[in-house]
Each structure stands twice: as C-alpha cells, then as structure tokens.
C-alpha positions as a printed NumPy array, in Angstrom:
array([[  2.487,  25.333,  14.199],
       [  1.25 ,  25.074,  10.536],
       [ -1.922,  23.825,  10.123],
       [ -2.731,  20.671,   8.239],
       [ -5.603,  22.62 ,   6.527],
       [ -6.815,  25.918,   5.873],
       [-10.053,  27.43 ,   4.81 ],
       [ -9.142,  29.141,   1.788],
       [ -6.493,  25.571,   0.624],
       [ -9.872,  23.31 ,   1.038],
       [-12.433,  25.284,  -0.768],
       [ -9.407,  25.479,  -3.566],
       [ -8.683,  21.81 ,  -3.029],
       [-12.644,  20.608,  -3.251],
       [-14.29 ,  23.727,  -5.141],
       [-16.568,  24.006,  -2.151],
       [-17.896,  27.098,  -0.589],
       [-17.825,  28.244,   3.243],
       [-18.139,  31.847,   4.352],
       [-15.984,  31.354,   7.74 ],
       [-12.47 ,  31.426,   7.992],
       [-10.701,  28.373,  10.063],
       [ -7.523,  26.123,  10.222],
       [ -7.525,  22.667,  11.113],
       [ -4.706,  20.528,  12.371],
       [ -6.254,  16.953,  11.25 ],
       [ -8.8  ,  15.076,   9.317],
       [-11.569,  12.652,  11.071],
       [-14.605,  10.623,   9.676],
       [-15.855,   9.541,  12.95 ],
       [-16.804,  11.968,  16.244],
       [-15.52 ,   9.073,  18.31 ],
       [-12.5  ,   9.743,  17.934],
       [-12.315,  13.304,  16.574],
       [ -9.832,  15.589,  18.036],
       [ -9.917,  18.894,  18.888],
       [ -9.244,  20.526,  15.472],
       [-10.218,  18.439,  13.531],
       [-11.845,  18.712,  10.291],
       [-15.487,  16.111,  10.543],
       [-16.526,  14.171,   7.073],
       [-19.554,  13.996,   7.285],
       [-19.258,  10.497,   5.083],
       [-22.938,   8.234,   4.931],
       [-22.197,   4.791,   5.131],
       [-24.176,   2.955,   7.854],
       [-25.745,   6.422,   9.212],
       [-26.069,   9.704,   7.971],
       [-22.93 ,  11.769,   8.941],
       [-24.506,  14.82 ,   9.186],
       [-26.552,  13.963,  12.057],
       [-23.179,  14.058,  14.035],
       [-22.103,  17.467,  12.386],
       [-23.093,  19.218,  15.318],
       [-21.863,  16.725,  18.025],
       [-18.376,  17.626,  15.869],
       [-18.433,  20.934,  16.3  ],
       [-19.045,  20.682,  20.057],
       [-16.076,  18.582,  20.384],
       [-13.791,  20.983,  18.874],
       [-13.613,  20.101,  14.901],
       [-12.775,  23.276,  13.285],
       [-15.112,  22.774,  10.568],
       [-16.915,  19.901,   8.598],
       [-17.02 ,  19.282,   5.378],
       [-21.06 ,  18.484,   4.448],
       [-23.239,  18.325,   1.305],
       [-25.735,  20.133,   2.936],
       [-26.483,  22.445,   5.971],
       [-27.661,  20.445,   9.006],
       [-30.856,  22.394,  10.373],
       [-29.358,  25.304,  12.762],
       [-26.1  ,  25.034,  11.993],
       [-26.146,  27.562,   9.428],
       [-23.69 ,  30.036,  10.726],
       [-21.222,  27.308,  11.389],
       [-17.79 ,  26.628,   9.965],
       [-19.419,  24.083,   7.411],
       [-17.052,  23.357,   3.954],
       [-20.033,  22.411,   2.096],
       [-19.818,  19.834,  -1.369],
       [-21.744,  18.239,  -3.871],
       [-20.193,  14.863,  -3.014],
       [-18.797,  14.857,   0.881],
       [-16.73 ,  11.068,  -0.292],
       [-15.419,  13.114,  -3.509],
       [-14.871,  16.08 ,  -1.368],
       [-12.379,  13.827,   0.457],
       [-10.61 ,  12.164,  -1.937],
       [-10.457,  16.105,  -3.692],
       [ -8.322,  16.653,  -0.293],
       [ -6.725,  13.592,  -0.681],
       [ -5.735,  14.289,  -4.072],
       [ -4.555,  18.172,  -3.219],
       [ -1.886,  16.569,  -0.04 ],
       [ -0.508,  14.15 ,  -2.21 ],
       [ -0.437,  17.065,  -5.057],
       [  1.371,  19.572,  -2.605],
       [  3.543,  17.25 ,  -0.696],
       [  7.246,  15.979,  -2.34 ],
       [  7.3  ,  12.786,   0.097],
       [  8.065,   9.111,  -1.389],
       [  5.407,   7.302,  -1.433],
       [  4.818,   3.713,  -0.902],
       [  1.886,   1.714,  -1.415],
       [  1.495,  -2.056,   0.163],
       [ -0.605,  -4.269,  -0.767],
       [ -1.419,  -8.334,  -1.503],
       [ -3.98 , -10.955,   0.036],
       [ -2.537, -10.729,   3.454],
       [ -0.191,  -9.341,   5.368],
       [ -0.729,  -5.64 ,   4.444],
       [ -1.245,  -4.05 ,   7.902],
       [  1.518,  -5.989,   9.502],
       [  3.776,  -4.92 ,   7.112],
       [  3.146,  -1.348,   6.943],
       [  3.592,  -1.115,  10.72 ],
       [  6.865,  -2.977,  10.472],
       [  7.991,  -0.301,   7.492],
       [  6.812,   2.309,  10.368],
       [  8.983,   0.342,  12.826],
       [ 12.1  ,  -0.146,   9.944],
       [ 12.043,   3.656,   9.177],
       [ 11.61 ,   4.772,  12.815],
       [ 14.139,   8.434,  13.208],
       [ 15.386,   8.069,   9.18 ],
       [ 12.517,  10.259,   7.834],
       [  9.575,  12.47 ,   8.637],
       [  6.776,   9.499,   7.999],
       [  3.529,   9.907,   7.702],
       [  1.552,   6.461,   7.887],
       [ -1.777,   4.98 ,   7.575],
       [ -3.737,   4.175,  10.599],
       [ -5.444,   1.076,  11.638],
       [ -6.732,  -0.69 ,   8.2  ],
       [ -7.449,   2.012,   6.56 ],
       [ -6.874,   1.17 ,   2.737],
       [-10.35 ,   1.295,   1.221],
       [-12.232,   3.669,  -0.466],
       [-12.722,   5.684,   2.534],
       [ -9.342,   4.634,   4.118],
       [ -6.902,   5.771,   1.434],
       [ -7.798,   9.407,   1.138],
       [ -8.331,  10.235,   4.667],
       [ -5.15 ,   8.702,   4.889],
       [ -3.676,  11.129,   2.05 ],
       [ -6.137,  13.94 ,   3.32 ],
       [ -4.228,  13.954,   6.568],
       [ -0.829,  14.111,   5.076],
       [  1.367,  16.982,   6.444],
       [  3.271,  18.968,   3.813],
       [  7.001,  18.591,   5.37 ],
       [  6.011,  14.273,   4.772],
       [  9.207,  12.997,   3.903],
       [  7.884,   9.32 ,   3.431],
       [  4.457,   8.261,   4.042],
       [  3.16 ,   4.618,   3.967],
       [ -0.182,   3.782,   2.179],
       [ -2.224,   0.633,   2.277],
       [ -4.303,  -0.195,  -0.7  ],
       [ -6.964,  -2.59 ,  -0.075],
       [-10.04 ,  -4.163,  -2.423],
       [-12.567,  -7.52 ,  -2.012],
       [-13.978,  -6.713,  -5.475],
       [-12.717,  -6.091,  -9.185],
       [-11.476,  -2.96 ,  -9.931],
       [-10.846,  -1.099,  -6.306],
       [ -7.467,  -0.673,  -6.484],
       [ -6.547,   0.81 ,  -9.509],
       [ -8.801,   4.184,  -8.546],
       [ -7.166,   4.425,  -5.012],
       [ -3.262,   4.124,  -6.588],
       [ -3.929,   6.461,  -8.691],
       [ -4.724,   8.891,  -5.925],
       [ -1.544,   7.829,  -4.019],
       [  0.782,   7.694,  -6.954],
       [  3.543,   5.52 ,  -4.911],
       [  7.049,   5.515,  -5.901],
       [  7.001,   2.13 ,  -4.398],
       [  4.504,  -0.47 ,  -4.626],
       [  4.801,  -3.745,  -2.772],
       [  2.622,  -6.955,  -2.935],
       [  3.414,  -8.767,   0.297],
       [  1.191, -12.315,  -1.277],
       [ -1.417, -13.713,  -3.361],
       [ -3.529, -15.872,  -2.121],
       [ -7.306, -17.705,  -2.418],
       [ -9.153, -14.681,  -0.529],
       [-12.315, -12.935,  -1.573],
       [-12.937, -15.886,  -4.292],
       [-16.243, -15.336,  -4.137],
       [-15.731, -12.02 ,  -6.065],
       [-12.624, -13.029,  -8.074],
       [-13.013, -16.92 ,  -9.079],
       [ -9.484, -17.806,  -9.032],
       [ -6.456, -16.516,  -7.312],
       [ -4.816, -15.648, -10.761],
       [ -7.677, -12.927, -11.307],
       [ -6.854, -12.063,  -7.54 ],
       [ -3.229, -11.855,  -9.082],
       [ -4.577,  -9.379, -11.589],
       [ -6.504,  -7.44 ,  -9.374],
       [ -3.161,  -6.697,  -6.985],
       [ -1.677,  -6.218, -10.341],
       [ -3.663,  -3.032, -10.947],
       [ -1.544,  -1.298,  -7.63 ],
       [  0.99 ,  -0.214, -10.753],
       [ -1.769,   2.242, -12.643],
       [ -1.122,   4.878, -10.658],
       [  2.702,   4.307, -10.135],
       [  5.221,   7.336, -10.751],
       [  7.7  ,   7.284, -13.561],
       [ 10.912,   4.897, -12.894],
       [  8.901,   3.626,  -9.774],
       [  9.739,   0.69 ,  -7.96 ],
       [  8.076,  -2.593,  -8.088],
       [  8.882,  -4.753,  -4.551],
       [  7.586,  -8.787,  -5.566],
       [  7.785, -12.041,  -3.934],
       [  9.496, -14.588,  -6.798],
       [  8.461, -17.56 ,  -4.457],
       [  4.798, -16.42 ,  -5.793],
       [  2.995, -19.16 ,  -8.556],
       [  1.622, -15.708, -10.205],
       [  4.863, -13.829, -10.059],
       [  4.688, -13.319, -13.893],
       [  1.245, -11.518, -13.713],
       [  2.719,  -8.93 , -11.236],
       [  6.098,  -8.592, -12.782],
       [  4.152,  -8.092, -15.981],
       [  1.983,  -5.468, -14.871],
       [  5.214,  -3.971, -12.948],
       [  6.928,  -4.071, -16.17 ],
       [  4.431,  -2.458, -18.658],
       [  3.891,  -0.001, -16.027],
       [  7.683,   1.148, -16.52 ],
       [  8.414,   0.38 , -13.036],
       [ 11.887,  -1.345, -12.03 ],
       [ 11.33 ,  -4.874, -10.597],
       [ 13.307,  -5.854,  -7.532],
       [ 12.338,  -9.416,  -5.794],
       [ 12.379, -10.798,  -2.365],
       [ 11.774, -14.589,  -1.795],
       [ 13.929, -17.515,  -1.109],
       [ 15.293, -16.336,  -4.518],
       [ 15.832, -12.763,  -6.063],
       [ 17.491,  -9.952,  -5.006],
       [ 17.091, -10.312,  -1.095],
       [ 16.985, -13.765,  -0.631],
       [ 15.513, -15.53 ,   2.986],
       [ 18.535, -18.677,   3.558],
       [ 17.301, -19.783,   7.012],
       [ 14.664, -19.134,   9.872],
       [ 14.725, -19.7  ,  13.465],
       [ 11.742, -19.992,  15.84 ],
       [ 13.404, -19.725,  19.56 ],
       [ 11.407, -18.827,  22.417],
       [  9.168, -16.541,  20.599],
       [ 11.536, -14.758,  18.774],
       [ 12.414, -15.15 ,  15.379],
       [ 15.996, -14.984,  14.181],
       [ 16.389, -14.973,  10.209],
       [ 19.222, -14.733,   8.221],
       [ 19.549, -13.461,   4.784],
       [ 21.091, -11.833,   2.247],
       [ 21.114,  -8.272,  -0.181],
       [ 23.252,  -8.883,  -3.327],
       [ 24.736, -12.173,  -1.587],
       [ 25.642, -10.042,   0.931],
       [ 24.641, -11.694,   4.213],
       [ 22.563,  -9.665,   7.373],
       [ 20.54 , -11.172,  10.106],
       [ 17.214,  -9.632,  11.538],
       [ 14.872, -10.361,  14.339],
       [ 11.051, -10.233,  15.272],
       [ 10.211, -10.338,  18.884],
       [  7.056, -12.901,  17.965],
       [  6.841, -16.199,  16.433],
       [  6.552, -16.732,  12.672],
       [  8.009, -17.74 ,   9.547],
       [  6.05 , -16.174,   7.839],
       [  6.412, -12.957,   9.116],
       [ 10.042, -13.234,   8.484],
       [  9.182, -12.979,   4.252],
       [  6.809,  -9.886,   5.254],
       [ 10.21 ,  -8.476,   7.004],
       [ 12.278,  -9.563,   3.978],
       [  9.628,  -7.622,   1.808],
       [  9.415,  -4.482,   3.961],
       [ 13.43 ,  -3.976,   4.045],
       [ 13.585,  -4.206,   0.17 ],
       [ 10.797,  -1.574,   0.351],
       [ 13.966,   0.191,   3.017],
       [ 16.569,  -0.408,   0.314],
       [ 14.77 ,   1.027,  -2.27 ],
       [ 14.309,   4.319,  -0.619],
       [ 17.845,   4.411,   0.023],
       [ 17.445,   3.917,   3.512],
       [ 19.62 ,   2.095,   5.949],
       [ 18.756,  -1.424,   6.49 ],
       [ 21.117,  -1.663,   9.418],
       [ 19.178,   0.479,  11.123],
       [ 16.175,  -1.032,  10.128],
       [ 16.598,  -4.042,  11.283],
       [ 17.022,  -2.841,  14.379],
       [ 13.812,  -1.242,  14.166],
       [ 11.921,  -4.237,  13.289],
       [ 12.804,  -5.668,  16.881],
       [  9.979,  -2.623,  18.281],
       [  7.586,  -4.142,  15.993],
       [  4.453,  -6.011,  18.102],
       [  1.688,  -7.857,  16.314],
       [ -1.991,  -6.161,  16.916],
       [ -4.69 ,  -7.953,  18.85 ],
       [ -6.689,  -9.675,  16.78 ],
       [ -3.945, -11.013,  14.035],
       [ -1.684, -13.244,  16.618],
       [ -1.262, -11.294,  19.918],
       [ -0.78 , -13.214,  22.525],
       [ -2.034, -13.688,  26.326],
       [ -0.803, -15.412,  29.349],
       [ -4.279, -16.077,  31.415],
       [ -3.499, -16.99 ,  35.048],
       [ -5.744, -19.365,  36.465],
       [ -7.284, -19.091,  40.253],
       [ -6.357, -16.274,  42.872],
       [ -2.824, -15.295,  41.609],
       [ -2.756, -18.04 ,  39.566],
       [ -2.391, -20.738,  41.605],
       [ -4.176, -23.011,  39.693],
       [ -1.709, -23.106,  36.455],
       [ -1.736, -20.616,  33.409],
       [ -2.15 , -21.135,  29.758],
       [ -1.264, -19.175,  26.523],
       [ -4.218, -17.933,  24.18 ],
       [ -3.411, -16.498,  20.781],
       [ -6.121, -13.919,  19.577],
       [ -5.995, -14.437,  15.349],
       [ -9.63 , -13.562,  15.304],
       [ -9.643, -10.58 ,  12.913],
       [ -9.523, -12.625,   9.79 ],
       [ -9.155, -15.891,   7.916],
       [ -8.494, -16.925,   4.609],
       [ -6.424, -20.396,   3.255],
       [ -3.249, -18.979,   4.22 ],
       [ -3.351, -16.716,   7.236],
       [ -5.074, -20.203,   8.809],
       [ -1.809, -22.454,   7.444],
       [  0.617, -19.696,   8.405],
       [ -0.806, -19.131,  12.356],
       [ -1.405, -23.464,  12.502],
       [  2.791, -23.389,  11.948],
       [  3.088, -20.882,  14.857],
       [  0.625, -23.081,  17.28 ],
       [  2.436, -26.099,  15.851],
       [  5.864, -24.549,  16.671],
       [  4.88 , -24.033,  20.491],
       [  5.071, -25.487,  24.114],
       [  2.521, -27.595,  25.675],
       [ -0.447, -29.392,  24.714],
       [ -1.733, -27.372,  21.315],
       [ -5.097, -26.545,  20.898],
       [ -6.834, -24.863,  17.758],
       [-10.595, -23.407,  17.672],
       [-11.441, -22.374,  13.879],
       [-14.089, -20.491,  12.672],
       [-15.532, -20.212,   9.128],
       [-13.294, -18.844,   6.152],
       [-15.791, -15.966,   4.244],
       [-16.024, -14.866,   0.649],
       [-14.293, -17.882,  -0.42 ],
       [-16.913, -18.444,  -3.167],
       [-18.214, -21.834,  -4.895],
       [-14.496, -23.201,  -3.735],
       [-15.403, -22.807,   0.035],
       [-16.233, -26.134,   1.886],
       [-13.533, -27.847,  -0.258],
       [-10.853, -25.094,   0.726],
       [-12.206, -25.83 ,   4.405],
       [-11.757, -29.669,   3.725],
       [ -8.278, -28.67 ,   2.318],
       [ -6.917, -27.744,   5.763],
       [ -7.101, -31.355,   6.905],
       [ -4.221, -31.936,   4.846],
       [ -1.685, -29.293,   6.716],
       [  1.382, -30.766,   7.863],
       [  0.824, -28.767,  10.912],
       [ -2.031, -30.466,  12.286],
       [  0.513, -33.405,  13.183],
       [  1.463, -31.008,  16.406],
       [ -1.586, -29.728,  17.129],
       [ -3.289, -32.285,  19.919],
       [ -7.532, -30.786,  19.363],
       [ -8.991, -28.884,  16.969],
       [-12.257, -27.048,  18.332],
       [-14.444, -26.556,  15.107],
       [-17.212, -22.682,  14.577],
       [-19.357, -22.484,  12.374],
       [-21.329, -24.756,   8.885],
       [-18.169, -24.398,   6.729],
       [-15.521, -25.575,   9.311],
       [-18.059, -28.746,   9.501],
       [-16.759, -29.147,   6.425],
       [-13.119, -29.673,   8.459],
       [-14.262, -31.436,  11.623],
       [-15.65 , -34.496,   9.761],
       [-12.407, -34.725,   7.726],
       [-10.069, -34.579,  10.741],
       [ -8.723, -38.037,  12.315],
       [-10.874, -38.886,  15.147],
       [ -8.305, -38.364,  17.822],
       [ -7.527, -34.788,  16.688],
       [-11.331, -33.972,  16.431],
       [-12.9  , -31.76 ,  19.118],
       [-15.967, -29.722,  19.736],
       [-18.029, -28.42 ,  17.064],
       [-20.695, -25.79 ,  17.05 ],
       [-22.935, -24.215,  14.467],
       [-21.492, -20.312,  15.788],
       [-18.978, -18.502,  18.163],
       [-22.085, -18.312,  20.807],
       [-22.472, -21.56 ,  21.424],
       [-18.768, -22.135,  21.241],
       [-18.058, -19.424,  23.892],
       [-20.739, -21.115,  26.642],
       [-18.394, -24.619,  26.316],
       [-14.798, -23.419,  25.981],
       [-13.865, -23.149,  29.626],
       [-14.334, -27.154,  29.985],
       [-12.033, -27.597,  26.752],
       [ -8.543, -25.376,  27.992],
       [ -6.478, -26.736,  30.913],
       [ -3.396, -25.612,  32.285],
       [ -0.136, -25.769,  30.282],
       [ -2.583, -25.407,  26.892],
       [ -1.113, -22.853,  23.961],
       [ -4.803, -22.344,  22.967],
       [ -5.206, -20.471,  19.753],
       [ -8.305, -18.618,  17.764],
       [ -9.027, -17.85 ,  14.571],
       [-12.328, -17.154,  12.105],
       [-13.263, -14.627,   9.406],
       [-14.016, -11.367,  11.018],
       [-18.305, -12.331,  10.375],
       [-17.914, -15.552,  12.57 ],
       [-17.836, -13.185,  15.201],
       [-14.739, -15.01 ,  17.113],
       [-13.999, -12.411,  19.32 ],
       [-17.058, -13.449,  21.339],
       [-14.818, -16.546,  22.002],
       [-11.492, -14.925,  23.06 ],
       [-13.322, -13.085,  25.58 ],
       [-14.79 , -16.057,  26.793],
       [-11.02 , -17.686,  27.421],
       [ -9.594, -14.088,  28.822],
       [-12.499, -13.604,  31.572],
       [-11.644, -17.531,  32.327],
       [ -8.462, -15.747,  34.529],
       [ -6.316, -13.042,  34.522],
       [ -5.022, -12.187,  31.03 ],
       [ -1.864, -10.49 ,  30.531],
       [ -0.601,  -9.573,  27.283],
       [  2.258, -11.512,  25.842],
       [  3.846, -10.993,  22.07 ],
       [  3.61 , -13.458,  19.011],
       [  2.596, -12.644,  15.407],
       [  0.628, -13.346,  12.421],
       [ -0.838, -11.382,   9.191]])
C-alpha cells in the first residue's frame, strides 16, 4: 500500500529536519484516537502536545511532528519544526499541491456538517472521495483535513468554518476549491460580526482562494444573495443558484412519517428526492448539495439515491424512542437530541420539525451564544414563530431564554431554570407518555446534561430525524 506520508515528502513539505527514516499511513492531532501509523501533531491548544509525544509513539504513530525534542525521546522518529500548527498546514498545503482531486469547500451559518455528509452520501461509488471528519473546518480542522488527503483523491469535501473576521479567507486559500458552496446566512456569532450582512461578507471571503473558472453554488432565496454573488463574481467564479428560484429550483415538500419527499427541478426539468428524517429545511441543504453533484458532472440520479443513506448525527436532530417501565410497559415517548448548537435559525428550523410531529409537543431551550448586543431581543424574537402554535410546553435553560419564557402565552409557558443542572434534576416530572420531547441550546449551555437525563428515564433506542 502507498503510504500517505513519507519521511523524506514531509521534511520537503515542512522544511523540517528528522534523522530517521519512516512512512505513515495517516495524520492525527489527538492520541485518543491515533491509529497505528499515524503521524502525532503535537498541536498546544488546551495542553501541551508534546507531553503526549511519547504516549504516541507507544501507540504506534510512526513519527510526530514537534517543535522541540521531548526529554528522552531523542532517538525517536520526531519531524521536528519551528511552528508544529504551520508545520501542518505546510502538509496541508503540499496534499492539496500534489493531489489533482476537485475540490469543494462548504460553508454558511449552518448547515455545513450536514451537508458535507450528505455530498459524502450523494457521491457514494462515483469517485475516490476523500472527506472531512467530524467538524473539522477550523484552523486546526482544515489542514489536518488536507494533511490527510491521499494522492489518488478524486474528490474530496472540505468544510470551512470561522466565529470571527477574517478566518476563512486563510483556510480557502489552503484548499483552493473548485467548488464553493454557502448552504445560509444567518444571525450567528453577532457578537463578533454586528450584523448578518458582515456575516454575509465574512462567508463571502470562501471565494479568495477559489481556482480559475471555479464554481460558485448560492441560495437566491438569501436577503444577502448580492454580497455572495458579488464576491463569487469578482472572484471569476461561475454562479449557479439553488432556492425556490434559480437554476435548481425546490416546487414542493412533503413531511410523511419521518421521511421527507421533495420534488424539484434542474433546468425545469423535474426529479424527486428523499431524506429518511424530518425537515424542510434539510430538503434546501439537499437541493444545495446536488447542485454541488451537477457541477462536478456527477450523476444526480444516482445521487439522490444516495441521499436516502444519509442519517442526521446525535446532537443536531437524532432521534430516540425511550421505552418506559420493564419492556416498556408503561408507554414510550420520542426525544430529539438538537443539543450541539443554537442560533436564530437552527432553533426556527428544528421548532417546524417538533411542530410537524405526533403527540403532545414539548420543547426545552437553552440559551443562544455569541449573539452579541442583539441577544435577549433575538431570544424574545422566537415568541413570534408560527411554530409555537403546535407546540403544547416550552421548558425554558438558562438567563437569555428568560428573555423567551416571560414573552410566551401563559398556557404554552413551562419550567424555567437558570442552567441545564437544575433543568436535568426536574425533567422526568415534565415528559409523559405519547410526548415528542425535543432539546436544544448553544453547545456552552451544556444541554447534553439534559438529554441524558430523559435517555436514563427508560430505554433509549435510536430512531432517525434531522436538523443542521
């Protein structure tokens, strides 16, 4: 087998020195999951990584890539740097350099990680892909990703991320996508940005580092379309659009049973795709992802048949039947796990899938984050969805949601608690039988501590459904 990496190509790659020959057949910044093989970046963040160099090497990394020699460890295969994070993205830089793959690049307020897994799904046995894992579209994220790129790539998927100014234009310029999509704008990360147009310019930036007669996939439905088909434009990409207008246009959508059945349309002519989970929302993500198919020439046919073996992660809308007593005799209800994240419009988008289900409808919030001076209004805001019509209690986390619990009519006004602690200790007295209970907060409200409060209240089995 060809390795991913070998001595001589990363001391060329990162001008570093190491005086033992090795080959490695991955990349990996954390021991936890190294595998045998595996290069170690030794990357500081929260701790030092070269304290774990040597727990590394005893798991089988074939060498690690330092800025300085960890204290016996100096005959060791040790790729050693100036910078270990610009020794990385030198790596990163070189597998992009080397490789002759198409490149895409996804990014936008939300929705980023769902769509690149349902790309992964579309493309499924049509190319050689090579795709991000997990989240990974940071500064960290985006060159390990690239770092890790075999040479025979014949498309690889890239996720560009940012919750300041001026993060994304450095990481596209490492990817240099043939395709870039923006899957949204939206009021996220306000506390950085001030208004969603400066988001909008900020998403924008995803064309710096786009190739020559690249490929620009943007949602028309968007109020700051013009910003990103500006950028797109100047950039001397091709524009194509997906929406309810543009070049693949969404006519219709169809909740049934979980499943949802849209129908659209390429050029006017008309093709139907499904998602096994719940979401109208999703659908546009799926309408965005198989423009991202068409423009790679790829066959949407077979993609959409792909999309059916897409699942949502846990954490962004999976799902969970938990059975009730000893073999749940004593009823079942559904919980829906959105507790990754929050922002204005992940919260309106999963309140339309609780409002679109079976049974009495229950909703615990927790606080939206980074929102900025904008934030308890933007919390009041929510009072307004159409969606809370459906929705029978709405269980309230944290000082901002506050904010939402005293606006809320009094019959539709639940619980509310100053954190997910306190929240967690009550929630088994609020869920009955029959409920379609559903949770979701800003990754710091720390809502998980609350889904595992409803899971350990039975049996939990995993269902599907889907979100951002």
């Amino acid at each position: 087998m060809t390795p991913l990496w070998t001595r001589d190509e990363a001391v060329a790659a990162t001008g570093g020195s190491c005086a033992i020959d090795w080959q490695a057949s991955g990349v990996s910044i954390d021991t936890r999951t190294l595998q045998k093989g595996d290069i170690y970046v030794a990357l500081s963040a929260a701790r030092d990584g070269h304290d774990f160099v040597a727990d590394a090497l005893n798991k089988g990394a074939a060498a690690a890539l330092v800025s300085r020699i960890p204290a016996g460890l100096e005959g060791a295969p040790l790729l050693q740097v100036p910078d270990v994070l610009k020794g990385l993205e030198a790596l990163g830089i070189a597998a992009r350099a080397r490789c002759n793959a198409k490149i895409v690049a996804i990014t936008g307020s939300v929705g980023k990680t769902g769509s690149k897994e349902m790309l992964r799904c579309a493309l499924m046995g049509q190319a050689k892909l090579h795709v991000a894992e997990k989240s990974y579209n940071n500064h960290e994220g985006v060159p390990l990703t690239l770092a890790r790129m075999p040479q025979d790539t014949e498309i690889a998927i890239c996720e560009i991320g940012m919750n300041h100014p001026g993060e994304i234009a450095p990481l596209t310029k490492m990817v240099r996508p043939h395709i870039a999509m923006i899957t949204t704008v939206a009021p996220v990360h306000l506390a950085a940005f001030g208004t969603v147009r400066d988001i909008a310019l900020e998403k924008s930036a995803i064309f710096a580092g786009i190739e020559p007669e690249g490929i620009g996939i943007l949602n028309a439905d968007l109020p700051d379309f013009d910003v990103l088909c500006d950028a797109a434009t100047a950039a001397g990409a091709k524009v194509v659009t997906f929406g309810t207008q543009g070049k693949i246009v969404l006519n219709n959508v169809d909740l049934v049973a979980g499943v949802t059945v849209a129908r659209a349309s390429n050029n006017g002519t008309d093709f139907i795709f499904k998602l096994n989970t719940s979401g109208a929302h999703l659908a546009m993500n799926a309408l965005g992802v198989l423009a991202v198919v068409d423009a790679l020439g790829a066959d949407i046919a077979r993609a959409t048949l792909g999309l059916m073996d897409w699942q949502v992660p846990d954490g962004r809308g999976a799902s969970y039947r938990v059975a009730l007593g000893p073999a749940g005799l004593d009823g079942a209800f559904t919980l829906i796990n959105e507790s990754y994240n929050a922002n204005p419009a992940s919260v309106a988008a999963a309140l339309d899938v609780l409002a679109s289900s079976q049974g009495r409808k229950i909703a615990i919030l927790g606080d939206m984050l980074e929102l900025g001076e904008t934030s308890l209004a933007l919390h009041k805001a929510l009072s307004t969805l159409p969606s809370f019509e459906s929705i029978d209690k709405i269980h309230c986390v944290g000082p901002q949601m506050a904010t939402l619990h005293a606006a809320l009519p009094i019959d539709k006004r639940g619980l509310s608690t100053p954190d997910s602690a306190e929240m967690a200790a009550k929630i088994a007295r609020l869920i009955r039988p029959d409920d379609v209970v559903m949770v979701k907060g800003s990754l710091g409200t720390n809502m998980a501590l609350i889904v595992d409060a409803i899971k350990n209240m039975g049996e939990a089995t995993s269902q599907t459904t889907g979100s951002f």
